[in-house]
C-alpha positions as CSV (number, residue, x, y, z in Angstrom):
1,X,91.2,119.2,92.6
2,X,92.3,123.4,92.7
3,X,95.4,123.0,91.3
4,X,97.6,125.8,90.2
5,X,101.5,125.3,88.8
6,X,103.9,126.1,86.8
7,X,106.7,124.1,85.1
8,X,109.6,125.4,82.6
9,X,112.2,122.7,82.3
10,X,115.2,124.0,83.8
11,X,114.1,127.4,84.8
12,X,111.4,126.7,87.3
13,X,108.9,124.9,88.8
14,X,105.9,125.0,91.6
15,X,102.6,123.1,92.0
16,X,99.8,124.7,94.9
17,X,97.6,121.8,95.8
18,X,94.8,124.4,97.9
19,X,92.7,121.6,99.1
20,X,95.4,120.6,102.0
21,X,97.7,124.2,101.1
22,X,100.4,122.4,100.0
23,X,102.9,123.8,97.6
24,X,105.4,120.8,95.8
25,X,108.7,122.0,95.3
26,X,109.1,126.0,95.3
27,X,110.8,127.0,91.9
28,X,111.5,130.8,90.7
29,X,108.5,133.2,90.9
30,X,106.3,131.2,92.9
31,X,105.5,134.0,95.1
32,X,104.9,136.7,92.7
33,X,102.7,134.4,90.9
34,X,99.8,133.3,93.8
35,X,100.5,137.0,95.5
36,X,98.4,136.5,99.2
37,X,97.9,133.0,98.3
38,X,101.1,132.2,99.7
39,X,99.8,132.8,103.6
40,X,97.6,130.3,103.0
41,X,100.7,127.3,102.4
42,X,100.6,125.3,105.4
43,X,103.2,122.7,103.5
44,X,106.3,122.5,101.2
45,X,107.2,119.3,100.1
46,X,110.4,119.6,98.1
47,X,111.1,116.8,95.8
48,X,114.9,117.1,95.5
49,X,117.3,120.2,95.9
50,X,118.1,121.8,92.1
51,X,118.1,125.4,92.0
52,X,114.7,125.8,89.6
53,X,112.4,123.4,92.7
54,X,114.2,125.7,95.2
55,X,114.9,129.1,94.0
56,X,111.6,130.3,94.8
57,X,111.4,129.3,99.1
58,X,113.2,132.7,100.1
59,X,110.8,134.7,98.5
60,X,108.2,133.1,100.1
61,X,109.4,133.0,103.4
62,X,110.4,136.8,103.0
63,X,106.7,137.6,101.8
64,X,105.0,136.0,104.9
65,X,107.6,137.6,107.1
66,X,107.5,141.1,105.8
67,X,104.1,141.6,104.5
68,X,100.7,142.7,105.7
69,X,98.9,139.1,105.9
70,X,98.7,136.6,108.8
71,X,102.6,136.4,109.6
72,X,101.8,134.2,112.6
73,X,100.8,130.9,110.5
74,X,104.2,128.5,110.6
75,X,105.8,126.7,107.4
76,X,106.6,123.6,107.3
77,X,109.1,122.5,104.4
78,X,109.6,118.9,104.1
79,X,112.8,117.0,101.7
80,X,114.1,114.0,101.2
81,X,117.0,113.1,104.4
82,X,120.3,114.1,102.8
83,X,119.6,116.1,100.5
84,X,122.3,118.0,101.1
85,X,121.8,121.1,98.7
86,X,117.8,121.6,100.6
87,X,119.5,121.5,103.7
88,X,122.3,124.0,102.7
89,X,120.1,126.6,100.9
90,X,117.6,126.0,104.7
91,X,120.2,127.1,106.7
92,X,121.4,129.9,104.4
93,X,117.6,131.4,104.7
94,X,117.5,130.7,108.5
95,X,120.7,132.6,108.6
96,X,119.8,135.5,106.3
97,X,116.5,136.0,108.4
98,X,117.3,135.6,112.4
99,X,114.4,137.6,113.4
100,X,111.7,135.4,111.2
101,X,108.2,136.3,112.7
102,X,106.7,132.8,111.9
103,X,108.2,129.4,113.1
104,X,110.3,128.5,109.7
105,X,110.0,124.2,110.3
106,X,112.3,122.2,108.2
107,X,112.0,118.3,108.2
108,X,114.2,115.6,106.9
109,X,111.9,113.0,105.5
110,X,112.0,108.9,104.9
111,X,110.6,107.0,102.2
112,X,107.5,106.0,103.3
113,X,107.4,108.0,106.0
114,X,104.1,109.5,106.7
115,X,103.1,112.9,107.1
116,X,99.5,113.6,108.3
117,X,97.7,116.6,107.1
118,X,94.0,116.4,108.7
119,X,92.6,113.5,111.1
120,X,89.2,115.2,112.0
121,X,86.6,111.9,112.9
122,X,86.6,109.3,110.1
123,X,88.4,111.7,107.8
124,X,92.4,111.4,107.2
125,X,94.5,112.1,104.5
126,X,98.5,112.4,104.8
127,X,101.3,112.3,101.8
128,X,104.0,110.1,101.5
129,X,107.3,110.0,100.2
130,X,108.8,107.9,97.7
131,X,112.0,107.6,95.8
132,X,112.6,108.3,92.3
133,X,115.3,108.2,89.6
134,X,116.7,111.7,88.7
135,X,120.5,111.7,89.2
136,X,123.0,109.8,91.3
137,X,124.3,112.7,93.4
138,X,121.4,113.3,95.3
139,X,118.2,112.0,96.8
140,X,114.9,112.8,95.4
141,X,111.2,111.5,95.9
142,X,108.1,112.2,94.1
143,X,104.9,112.1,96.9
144,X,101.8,110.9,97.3
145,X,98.9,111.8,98.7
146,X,96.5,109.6,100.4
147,X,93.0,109.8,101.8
148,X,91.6,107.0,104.2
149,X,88.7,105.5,103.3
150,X,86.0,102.7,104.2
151,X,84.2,99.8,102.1
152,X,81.9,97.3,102.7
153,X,84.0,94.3,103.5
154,X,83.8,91.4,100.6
155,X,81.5,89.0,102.5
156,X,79.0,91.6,103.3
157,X,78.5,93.1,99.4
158,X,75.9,91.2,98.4
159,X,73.5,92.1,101.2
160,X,70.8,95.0,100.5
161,X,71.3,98.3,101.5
162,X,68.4,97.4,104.9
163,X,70.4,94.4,106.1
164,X,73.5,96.1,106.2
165,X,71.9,99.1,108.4
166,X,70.9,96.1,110.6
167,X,74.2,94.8,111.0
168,X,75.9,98.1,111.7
169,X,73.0,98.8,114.1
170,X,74.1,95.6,116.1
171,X,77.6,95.1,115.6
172,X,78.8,98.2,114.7
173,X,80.6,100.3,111.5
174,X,83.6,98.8,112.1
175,X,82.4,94.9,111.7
176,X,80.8,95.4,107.8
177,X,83.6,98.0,107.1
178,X,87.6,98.1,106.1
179,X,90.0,100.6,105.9
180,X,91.3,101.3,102.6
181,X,94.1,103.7,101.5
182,X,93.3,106.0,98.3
183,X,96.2,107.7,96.5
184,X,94.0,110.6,95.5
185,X,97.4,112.0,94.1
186,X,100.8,111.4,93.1
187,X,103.6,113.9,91.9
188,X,106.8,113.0,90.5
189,X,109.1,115.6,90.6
190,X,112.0,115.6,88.2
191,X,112.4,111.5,87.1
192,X,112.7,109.1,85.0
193,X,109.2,107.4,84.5
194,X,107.8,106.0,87.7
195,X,107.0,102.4,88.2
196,X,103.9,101.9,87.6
197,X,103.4,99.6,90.8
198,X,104.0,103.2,92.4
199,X,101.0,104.8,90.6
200,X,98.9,102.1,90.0
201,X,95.1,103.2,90.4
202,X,96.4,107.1,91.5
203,X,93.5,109.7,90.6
204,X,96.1,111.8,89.2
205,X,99.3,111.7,88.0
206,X,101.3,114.7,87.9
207,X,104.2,113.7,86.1
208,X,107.2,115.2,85.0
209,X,107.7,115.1,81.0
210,X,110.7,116.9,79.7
211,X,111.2,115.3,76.3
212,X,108.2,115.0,73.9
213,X,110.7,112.6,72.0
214,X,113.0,110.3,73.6
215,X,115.4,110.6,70.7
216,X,116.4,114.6,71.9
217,X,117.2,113.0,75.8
218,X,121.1,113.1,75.7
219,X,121.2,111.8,79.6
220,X,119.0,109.4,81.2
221,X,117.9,111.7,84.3
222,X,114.3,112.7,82.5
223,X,111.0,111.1,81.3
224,X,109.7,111.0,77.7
225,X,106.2,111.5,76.9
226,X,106.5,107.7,75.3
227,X,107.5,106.2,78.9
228,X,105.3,107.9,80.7
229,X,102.3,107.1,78.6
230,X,103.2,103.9,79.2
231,X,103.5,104.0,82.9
232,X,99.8,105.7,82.4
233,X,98.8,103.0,80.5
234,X,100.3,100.3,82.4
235,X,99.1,101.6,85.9
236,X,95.4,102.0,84.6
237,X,95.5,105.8,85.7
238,X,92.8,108.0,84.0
239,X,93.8,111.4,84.5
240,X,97.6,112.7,84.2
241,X,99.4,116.3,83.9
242,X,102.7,116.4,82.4
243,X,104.9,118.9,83.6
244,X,108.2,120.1,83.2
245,X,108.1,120.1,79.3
246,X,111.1,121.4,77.8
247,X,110.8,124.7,75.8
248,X,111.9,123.0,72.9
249,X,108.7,121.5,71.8
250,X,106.3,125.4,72.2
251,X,105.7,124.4,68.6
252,X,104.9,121.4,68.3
253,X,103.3,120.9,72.1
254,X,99.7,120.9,70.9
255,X,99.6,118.7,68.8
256,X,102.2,116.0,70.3
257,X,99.3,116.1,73.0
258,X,96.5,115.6,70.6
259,X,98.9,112.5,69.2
260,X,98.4,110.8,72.8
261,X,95.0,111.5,73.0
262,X,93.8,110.1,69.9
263,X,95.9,106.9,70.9
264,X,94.5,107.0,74.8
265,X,91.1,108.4,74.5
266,X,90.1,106.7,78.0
267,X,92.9,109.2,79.7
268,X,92.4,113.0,80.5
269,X,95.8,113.7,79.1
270,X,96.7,117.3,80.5
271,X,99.8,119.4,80.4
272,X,101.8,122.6,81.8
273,X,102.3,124.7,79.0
274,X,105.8,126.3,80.1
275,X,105.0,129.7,79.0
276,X,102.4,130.2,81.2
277,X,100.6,129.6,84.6
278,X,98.2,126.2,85.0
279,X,95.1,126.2,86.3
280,X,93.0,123.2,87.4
C-alpha cells in the first residue's frame, strides 16, 4: 500500500498515499517530515477545515515554491463545498504568495462526486467523497478510493478457463466480463464511526480513533475504539489503521491494541502511535 502518516489528536494530522501521490488532509509538520517527498504530491484531499488537518498546506506550498525540486508540477487541493474555514485559510495562502511558481488548484467537492486519478487502457482508479459526522458547524467527508475492475460475469463462471478464451475470442472481453468498483481504500477523517454500509468490503480502513474508551469522550464529535471495532466487524473489513489516538492512552496504547486483537484475530488491527511517524 506505501503509506506514511502521522496523527496526534488535536495537534496534527497527515496521511501520503504514494501509490496515486495523494496526501489526506495536511496537518502541522507535514513538510518537514517527507522533506522532497512533497514534490511528488499530485493531490490533497482535505477532509474538513480544523487547524491540526490544515496547518501544514502553507508549508507545503511554500517548499515546492521556493525550493530546488521540480517547482513546475501543480497542486491540486480538494474539500468538502462550504467548508468555509478551507476556503478562508486557501485564499489567505493565495494571497500571501501572488507570485506562486506552480498552478495552486483549489476545488470545492460534492459527495459523491468523482475525482479521477489515472484512466490508462482498462486501468482506472478515482476517490470519492463522502460525508461524515464530526461537528455541526461545518462539512466534512472521509474518501474513498476506488479501482475499476472486471469479473467473469455469473453465467459464464462455471465454464473452464479454454471455453471462456473461446468466447472472448468470438464475442469479445466485454460479453463474459462486468465492471466492478473496488474500494481499495477508505479514510475517515475526524468522525464519529462510519456506517458500515460506507466501508463494507474496503481493503483498508483508515479510521480515526480518538478515545481508546468511550467512557473519557465528553462530546459526541469522535470515534471509540469499541465503535469502530464494531463498524470493522460489522462491515467484514480485514485490515484497519486507527488514527488520531489521543495522547492520553501512550500508556496503555499497546496493550488496548493487543485487547482487540485477541478478540478479532481475522483483522490486521494497526495503529498511528501519536509520538511518532507511521510507516506502511
Amino acid at each position: 500500500m506505501n503509506i506514511i502518516g502521522f496523527s496526534k489528536a488535536l495537534f496534527s494530522t497527515w496521511v501520503y498515499y504514494s501509490p496515486e501521490r495523494i496526501l489526506f488532509d495536511a496537518g502541522e509538520g507535514v513538510s518537514t517530515t517527507l522533506g522532497s517527498k512533497v514534490y511528488a504530491f499530485k493531490y490533497v484531499f482535505l477532509t474538513h477545515g480544523h487547524v491540526d488537518h490544515v496547518a501544514g498546506l502553507w508549508g507545503v506550498v511554500n517548499i515546492r515554491n521556493n525550493g530546488m525540486g521540480d517547482r513546475e508540477k501543480p497542486l491540486d487541493v480538494y474539500y468538502p463545498k462550504g467548508n468555509k474555514a478551507v476556503e478562508e485559510y486557501t485564499n489567505f495562502i493565495k494571497k500571501a504568495n501572488p507570485e506562486l511558481r506552480f498552478s495552486f488548484n483549489v476545488h470545492p467537492l460534492e459527495e459523491g462526486e468523482r475525482v479521477f486519478l489515472r484512466e490508462a487502457g482498462g486501468f482506472k482508479r478515482y476517490v470519492q467523497p463522502f460525508k461524515t459526522k464530526h461537528v455541526a458547524s461545518e462539512v466534512s467527508f472521509g474518501y474513498h478510493v476506488f479501482e475499476v475492475r472486471r469479473k467473469l460475469k455469473r453465467e459464464f463462471q462455471g465454464l473452464d478457463s479454454r471455453e471462456i478464451a473461446k468466447l472472448v475470442k468470438k464475442k469479445g472481453r466485454d460479453f463474459v466480463t462486468e465492471e466492478y468498483h473496488k474500494k481499495i481504500l477508505t479514510i475517515s477523517g475526524d468522525s464519529l464511526a462510519l456506517d458500515p454500509e460506507e466501508v463494507k468490503d474496503t481493503e483498508l480502513l483508515i479510521h480515526e480513533c480518538t478515545f481508546l474508551d468511550s467512557r473519557d469522550r465528553r462530546y459526541k464529535n469522535h470515534a471509540s475504539i469499541e465503535e469502530v471495532m464494531q463498524t470493522v466487524k460489522k462491515a467484514g473489513v480485514k485490515r484497519v489503521i486507527l488514527y488520531h489516538i489521543s495522547t492520553r492512552y501512550i500508556r496503555k496504547l499497546k496493550s488496548i491494541i493487543k485487547k482487540y486483537r485477541e478478540m478479532m484475530p481475522d483483522v490486521e488491527i494497526m495503529y498511528m502511535d501519536p509520538r511518532k511517524v507511521f510507516e506502511m
